[in-house]
Each structure stands twice: as C-alpha cells, then as structure tokens.
C-alpha positions as CSV (number, residue, x, y, z in Angstrom):
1,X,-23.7,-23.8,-25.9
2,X,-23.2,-20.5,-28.1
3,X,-21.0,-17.6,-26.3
4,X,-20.5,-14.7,-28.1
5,X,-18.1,-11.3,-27.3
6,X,-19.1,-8.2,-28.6
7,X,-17.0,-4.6,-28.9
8,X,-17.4,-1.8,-29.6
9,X,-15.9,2.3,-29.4
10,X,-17.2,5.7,-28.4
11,X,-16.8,8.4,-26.4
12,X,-18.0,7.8,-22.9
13,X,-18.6,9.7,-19.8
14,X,-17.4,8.6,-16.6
15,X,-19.6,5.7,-15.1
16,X,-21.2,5.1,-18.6
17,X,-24.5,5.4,-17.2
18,X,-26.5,6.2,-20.5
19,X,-24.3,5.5,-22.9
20,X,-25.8,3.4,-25.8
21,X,-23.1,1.3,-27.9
22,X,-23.8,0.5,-31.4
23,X,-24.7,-3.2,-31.9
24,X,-25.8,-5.5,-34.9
25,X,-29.4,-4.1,-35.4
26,X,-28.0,-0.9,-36.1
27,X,-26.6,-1.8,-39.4
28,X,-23.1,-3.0,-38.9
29,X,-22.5,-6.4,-40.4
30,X,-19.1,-7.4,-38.7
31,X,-17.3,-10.7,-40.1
32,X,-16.1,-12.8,-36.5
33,X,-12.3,-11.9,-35.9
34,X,-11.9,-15.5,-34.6
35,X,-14.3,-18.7,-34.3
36,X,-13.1,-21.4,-31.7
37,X,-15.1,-24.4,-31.6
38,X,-14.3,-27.5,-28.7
39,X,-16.4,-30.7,-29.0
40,X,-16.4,-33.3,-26.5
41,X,-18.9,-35.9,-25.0
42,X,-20.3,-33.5,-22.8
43,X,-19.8,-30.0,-24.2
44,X,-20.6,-28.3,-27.7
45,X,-19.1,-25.2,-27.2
46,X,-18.3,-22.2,-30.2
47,X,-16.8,-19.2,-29.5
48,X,-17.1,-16.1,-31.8
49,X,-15.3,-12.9,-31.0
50,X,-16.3,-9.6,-33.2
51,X,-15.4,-6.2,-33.2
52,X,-16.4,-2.7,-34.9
53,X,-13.0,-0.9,-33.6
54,X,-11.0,-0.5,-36.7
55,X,-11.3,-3.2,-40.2
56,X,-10.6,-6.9,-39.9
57,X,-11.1,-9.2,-42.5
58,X,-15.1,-8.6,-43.8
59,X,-16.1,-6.4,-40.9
60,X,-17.0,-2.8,-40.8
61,X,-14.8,0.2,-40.1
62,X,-15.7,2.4,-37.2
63,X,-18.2,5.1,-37.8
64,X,-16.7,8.2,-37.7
65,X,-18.4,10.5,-35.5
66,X,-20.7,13.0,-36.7
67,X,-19.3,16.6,-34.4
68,X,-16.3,17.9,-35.3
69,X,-13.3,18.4,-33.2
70,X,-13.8,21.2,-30.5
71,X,-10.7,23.6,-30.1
72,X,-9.7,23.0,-26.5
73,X,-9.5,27.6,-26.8
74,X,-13.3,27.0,-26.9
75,X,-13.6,26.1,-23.5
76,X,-11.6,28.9,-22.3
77,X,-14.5,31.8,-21.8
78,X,-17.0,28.9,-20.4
79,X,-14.6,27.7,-17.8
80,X,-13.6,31.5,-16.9
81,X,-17.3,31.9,-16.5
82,X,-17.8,28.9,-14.2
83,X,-14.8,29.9,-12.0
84,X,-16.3,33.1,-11.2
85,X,-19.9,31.4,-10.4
86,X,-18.2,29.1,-8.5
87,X,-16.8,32.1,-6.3
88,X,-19.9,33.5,-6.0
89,X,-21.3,30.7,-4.6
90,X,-18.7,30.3,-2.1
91,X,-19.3,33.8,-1.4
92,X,-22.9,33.4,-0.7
93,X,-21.7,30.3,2.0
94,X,-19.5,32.4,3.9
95,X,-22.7,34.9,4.6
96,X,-24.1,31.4,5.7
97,X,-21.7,30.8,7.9
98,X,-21.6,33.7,9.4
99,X,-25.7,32.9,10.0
100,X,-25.1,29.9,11.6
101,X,-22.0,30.6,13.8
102,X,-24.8,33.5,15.9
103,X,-27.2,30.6,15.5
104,X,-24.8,28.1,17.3
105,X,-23.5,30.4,19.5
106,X,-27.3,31.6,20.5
107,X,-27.9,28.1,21.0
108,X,-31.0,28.7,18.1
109,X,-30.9,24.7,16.7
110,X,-33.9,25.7,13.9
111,X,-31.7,28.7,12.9
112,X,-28.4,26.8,13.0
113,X,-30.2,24.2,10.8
114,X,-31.5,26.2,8.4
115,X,-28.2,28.3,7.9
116,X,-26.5,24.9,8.0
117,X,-28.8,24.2,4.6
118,X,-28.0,27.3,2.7
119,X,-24.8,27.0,3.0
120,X,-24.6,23.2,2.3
121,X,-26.4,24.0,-1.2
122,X,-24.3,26.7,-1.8
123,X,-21.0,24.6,-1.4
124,X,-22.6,21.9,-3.7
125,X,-23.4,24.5,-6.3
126,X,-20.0,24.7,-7.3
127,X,-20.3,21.4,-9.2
128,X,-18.3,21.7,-11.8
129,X,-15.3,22.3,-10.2
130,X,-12.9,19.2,-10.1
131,X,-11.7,19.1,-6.3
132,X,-8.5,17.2,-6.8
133,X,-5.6,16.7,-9.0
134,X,-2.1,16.5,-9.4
135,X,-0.1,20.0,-8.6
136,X,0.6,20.8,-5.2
137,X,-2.1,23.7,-5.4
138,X,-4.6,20.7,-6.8
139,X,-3.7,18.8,-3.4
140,X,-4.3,21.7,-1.0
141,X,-7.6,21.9,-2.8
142,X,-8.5,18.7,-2.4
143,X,-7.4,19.2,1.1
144,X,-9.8,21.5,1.6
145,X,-12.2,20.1,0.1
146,X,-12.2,17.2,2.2
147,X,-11.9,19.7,5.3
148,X,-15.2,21.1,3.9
149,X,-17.4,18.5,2.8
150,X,-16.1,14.8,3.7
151,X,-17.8,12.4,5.6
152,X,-17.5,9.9,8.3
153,X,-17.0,6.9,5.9
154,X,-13.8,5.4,6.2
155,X,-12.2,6.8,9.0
156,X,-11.3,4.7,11.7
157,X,-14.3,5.7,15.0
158,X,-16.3,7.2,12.0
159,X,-18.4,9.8,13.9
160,X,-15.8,10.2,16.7
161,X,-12.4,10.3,14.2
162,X,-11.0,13.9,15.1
163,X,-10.6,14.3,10.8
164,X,-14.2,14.3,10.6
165,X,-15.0,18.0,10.4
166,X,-16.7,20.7,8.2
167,X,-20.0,20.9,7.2
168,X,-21.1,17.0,7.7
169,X,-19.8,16.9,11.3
170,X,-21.9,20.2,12.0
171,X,-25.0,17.9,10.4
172,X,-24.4,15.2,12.9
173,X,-24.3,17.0,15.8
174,X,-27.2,19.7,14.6
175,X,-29.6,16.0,14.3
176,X,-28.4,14.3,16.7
177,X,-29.1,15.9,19.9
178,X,-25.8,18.1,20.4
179,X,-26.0,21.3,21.8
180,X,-25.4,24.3,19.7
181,X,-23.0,25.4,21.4
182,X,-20.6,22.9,21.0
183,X,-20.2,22.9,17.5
184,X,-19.2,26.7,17.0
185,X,-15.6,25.7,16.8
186,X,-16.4,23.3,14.0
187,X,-18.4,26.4,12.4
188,X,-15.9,28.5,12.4
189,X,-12.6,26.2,11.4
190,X,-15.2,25.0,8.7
191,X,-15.3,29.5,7.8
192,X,-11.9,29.5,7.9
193,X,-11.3,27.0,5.2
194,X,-14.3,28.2,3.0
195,X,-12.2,31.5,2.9
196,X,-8.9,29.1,1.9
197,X,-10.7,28.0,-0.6
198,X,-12.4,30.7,-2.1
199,X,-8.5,32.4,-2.2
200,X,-7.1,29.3,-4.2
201,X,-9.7,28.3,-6.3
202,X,-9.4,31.3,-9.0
203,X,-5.5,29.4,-9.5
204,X,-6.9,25.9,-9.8
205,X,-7.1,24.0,-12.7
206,X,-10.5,22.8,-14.4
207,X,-9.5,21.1,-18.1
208,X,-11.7,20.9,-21.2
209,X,-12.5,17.5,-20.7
210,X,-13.1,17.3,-16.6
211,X,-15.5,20.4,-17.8
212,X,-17.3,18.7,-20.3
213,X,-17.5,15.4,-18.3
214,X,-19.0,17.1,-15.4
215,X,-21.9,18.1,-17.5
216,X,-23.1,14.4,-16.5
217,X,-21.7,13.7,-13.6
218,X,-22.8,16.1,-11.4
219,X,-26.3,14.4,-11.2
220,X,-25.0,11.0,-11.9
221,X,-23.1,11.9,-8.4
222,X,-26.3,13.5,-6.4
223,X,-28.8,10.3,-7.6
224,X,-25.9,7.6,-5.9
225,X,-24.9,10.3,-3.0
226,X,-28.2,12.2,-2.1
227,X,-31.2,11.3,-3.4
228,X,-29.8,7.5,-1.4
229,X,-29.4,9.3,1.5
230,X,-25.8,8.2,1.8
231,X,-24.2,11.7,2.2
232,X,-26.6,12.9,4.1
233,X,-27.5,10.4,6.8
234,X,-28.7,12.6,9.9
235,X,-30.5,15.2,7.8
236,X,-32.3,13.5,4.8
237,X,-31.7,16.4,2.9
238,X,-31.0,14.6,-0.1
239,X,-33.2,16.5,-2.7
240,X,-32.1,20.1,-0.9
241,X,-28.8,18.6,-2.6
242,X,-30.0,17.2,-5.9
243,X,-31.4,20.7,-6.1
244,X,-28.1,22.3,-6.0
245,X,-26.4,20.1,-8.3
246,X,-29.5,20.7,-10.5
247,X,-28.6,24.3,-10.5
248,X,-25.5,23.2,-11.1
249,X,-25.5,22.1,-14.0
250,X,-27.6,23.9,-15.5
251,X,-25.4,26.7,-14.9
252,X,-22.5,24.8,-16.9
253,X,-24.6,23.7,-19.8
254,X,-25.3,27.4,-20.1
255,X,-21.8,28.0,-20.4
256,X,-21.6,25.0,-23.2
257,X,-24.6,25.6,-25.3
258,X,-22.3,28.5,-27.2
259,X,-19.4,25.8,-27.8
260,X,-22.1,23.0,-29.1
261,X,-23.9,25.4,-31.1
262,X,-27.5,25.0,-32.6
263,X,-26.5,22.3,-35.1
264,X,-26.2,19.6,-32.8
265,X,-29.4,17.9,-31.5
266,X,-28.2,17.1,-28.4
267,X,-28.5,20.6,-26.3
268,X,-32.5,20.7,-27.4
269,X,-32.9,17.6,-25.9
270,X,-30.6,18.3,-22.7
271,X,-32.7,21.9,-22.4
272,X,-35.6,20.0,-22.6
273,X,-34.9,17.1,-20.0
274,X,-33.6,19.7,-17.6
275,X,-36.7,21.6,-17.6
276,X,-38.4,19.1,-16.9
277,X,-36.5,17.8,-13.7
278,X,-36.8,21.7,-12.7
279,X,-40.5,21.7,-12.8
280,X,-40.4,18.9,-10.6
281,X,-38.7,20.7,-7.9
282,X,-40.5,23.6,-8.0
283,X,-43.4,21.4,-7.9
284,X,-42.0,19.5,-4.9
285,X,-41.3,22.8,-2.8
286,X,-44.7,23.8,-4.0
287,X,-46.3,21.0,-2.5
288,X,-44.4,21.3,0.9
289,X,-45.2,24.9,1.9
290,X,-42.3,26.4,-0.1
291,X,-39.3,24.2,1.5
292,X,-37.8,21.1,-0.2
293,X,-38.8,17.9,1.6
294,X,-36.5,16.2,3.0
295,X,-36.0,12.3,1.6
296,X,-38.4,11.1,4.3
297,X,-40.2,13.5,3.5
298,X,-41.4,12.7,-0.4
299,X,-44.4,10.4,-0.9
300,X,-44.0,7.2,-3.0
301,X,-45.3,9.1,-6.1
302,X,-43.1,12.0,-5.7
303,X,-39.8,9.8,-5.4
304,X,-40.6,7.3,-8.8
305,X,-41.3,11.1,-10.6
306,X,-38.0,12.5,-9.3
307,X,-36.3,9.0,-9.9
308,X,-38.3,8.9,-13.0
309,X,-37.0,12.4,-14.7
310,X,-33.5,12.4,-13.2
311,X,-33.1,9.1,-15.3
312,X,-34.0,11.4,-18.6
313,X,-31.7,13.9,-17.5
314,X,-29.0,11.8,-17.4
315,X,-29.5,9.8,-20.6
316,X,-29.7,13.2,-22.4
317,X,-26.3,14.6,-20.3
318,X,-24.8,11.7,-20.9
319,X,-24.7,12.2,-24.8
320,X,-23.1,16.0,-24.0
321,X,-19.1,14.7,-23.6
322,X,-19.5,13.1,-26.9
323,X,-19.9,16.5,-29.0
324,X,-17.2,18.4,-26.9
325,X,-14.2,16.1,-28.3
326,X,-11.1,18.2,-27.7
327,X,-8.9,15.6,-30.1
328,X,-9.7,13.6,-33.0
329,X,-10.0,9.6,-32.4
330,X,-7.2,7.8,-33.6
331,X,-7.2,5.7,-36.6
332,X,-7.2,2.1,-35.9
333,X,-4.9,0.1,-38.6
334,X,-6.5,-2.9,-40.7
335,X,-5.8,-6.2,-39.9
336,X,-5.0,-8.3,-42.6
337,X,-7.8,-10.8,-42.9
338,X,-4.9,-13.7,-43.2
339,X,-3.9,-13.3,-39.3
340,X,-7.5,-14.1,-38.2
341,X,-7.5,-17.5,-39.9
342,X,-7.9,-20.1,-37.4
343,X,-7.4,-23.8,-37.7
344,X,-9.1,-25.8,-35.6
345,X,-9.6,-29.7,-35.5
C-alpha cells in the first residue's frame, strides 16, 4: 500500500473552484521531505510526504509568480466606480418598489410579480459589494442586507419566523396564493430599508482584495444559490438572477481590465468566456418571447449549455484574483536537508 501527500502554494479565490495547482507533470522534480515505511505481517505500508512551498533538501523552490505586485492605490478609481453603479442600481429598485407597492395595493398579482423581478435583479446587480464586515457601519449593512434579501433558511417556523422579511418573503406570498394586499406592508418596510441602504452604502468599506475576489465569486455564488433553485424556491427565477450577477460582473471586470492591463493573458480569455455566457442569455430570452425562463422553464439542452458555459466562466474568473496581488508572497526559508533525515528500522 503506497500513500502519498502532495502540496503545494498559490493564490486562490474563495471556494477554489478552478483553481489548478501545479503538480509533478509540470516540471517540478521535488525530493520527499520525509519517507516512513511500517512493515508487518499484514501491512506494507510507505509514506512519502513532498512539498514545493519553499527548498528542502533536493526539492524545488516555489515558482515565483509571473504579475507583479498591484499597488493597493490601483483599485481606488475601480472601486469608486463600482460604488456609484452600485447606487444606481439601488436607485433603479426603489422606482421598482414604488411599481409594486400600486401593484400590491391594486391587488394586480402579474404586475406585483413582475415589479417584484426588476427589482430583485436590480438588488443582485450590486454584486460586488461585500455586505458585511467588521465596523459598526459594516454591521448595520449587513443588517440591512439581511432585512433586504435573506431567506427562510435557518430561522426557527422558517416561512412563519416574523425576521423573515424583504424581498424573499414578498416572493412567498406573491407564489403562493397570498393576496396582494397583504404583503404591502412587507413592500414598503422592504422600501424603507432599500433607501437605508442606499444612504450608508457610499461610507462602506469594499477592500482591494474582497474587490478582486468577487470577480469570481459572484457567479460561483448564483450557480450554488440560483441556478439550484435554492434562493429562489417559490419563483424559479433562478436564471433572472444569474443574469444579474452576470451583469454584474461584467460591470466589475470593466472596472479591472485597466489595473490588469493588456500584458496579462488572462482578461482575453475572461472577455472571451463572458461573452460567451452573454450570448447564451440573450439566446435564452430570445427563445422565450423576450422574458428569461424561469428554472422550470429551460429545456434539458438549454440547462447543460448554461451549466456548460458558466463552468468556463468560472475557470477563466477564477485565474483573475491571482494577477491583482496587493502584497508580495512571502519568502519561505530553506530547510536544511539534515532535519528531514529519518531513521527508520
């Protein structure tokens, strides 16, 4: 029996979904840190354990990473830029809301639902926008935030829990048979809080590297929470969401493509993934009469082509954190060869 431990270091984005770590057949030739072998009459066992994280012994330093260092100044203009998107966007939900507080109180269901999906993509548009963090103003955001956009999951009653509010609680009710009129006062706390928010948000905090991670996981987060149907459960509009986070982030890689520059390889590929995802929404809304489908709504070849191209987006986001380093790695001492000798009988 032969068990072998392998290691290795790089920058990853949150989740590591796509992420690719060097291994043998890419050229490295490491020398094993430490070999432990146990013999018995029943077992023939050897342990090797190897690394590429700094120089023991025979094996190979760390590759040094081929982008330079980004100035965290860099991200300044690109983050000022996605604030005031971001704004907009909350903007454009509060004309929503205003749409589907006269649909509600008109008792108009198809109205109310459709204002309830603009303004639903619109809140999701904000994407890159880290919803949480450590300063009191961070934790009224988050707050908020929750207010807004949380779910049922986890509270004690689920559905019935008086905390479950905002825009998913207006969902349940809209497709589940409730009457219109008795989620207005769930529209307009959920208006009030959208306002909160839109007053706060300019004083928030978004740093270089929550910025340059989100360039990832704002899909990575729509394929687990949408496109599965988990965050939407009553509506199904799962690709209505995608769609937003789509938008997104291409939005914030527009904003990045000046700090990569045009020597790196990976934005060509990124542009070119994401273009491809975007033709197949606007193929999707093509091919239902100018509306997204919903998830129910999307043949069996239309879901493995969305499923199918979102993986390619990601692989090629997922590469994007890597070449937006704010700080150089640090340099991982040799180990003498002498404290890996092992002894064993």
């Amino acid at each position: 029996m032969l068990i072998s431990a392998l290691t290795s270091s790089g920058s990853h984005a949150t989740g590591g979904r796509g992420h690719r770590p060097a291994t043998v057949g890419e050229g490295l030739t490491p020398a094993p840190l430490a070999n432990f072998e146990l013999h018995s009459p029943h077992v023939d066992s050897e342990v090797q354990v190897y690394s590429f994280q700094g120089v023991a012994g025979a094996a190979n330093a760390t590759p040094p990473s081929d982008s330079p260092v980004v100035a965290a100044s860099q991200f300044t203009q690109p983050i000022a830029d996605y604030r005031a998107y971001a704004l907009a966007q909350l903007g454009r939900m509060e004309t929503q809301l205003g749409r589907l507080q006269a649909a509600l109180a008109g008792g108009e269901r198809a109205d109310a639902e459709s204002a309830w999906r603009g303004a639903y993509a619109d809140y999701l548009r904000l994407g890159a926008v880290y919803l949480d963090g450590q300063t009191a103003l961070d934790a009224r955001v988050a707050k908020l935030n929750l207010e807004i956009d949380g779910t049922s999951g986890g509270l004690p009653g689920g559905v019935s829990n008086a905390r479950f509010t905002g825009l998913h609680r207006i969902e349940y009710g809209l497709w589940s048979g409730s009457s219109p009129q008795a989620l207005t006062a769930y529209a307009g706390a959920l208006a009030t809080n959208v306002h909160e928010l839109a007053a706060v948000l300019p004083r928030a905090e978004i740093t270089p590297l929550e910025y340059a991670t989100r360039a990832h996981e704002i899909l990575e987060d729509a394929a687990r929470d949408f496109l599965s149907g988990m965050d939407v459960p009553w509506s199904g509009e799962g690709v209505l969401a995608t769609d937003a986070g789509l938008q997104a982030t291409e939005r914030l890689i527009a904003t990045l493509a000046p700090v990569v520059g045009t020597t790196e390889r990976v934005m060509p590929t990124v542009t070119e993934e994401l273009g491809h995802l975007r033709s197949v929404f606007d193929g999707l809304q093509a091919a239902h009469g100018g509306l997204l489908p919903s998830n129910s709504e999307l043949t069996s070849e239309q879901s493995e082509q969305l499923d199918g191209t979102l993986q390619g987006a990601l692989e090629a986001l997922s590469q994007v954190p890597g070449v937006l380093e704010t700080e150089a790695p640090s340099t991982v001492p040799r180990i003498p060869a002498a404290d890996f000798v092992v002894q064993a009988r």
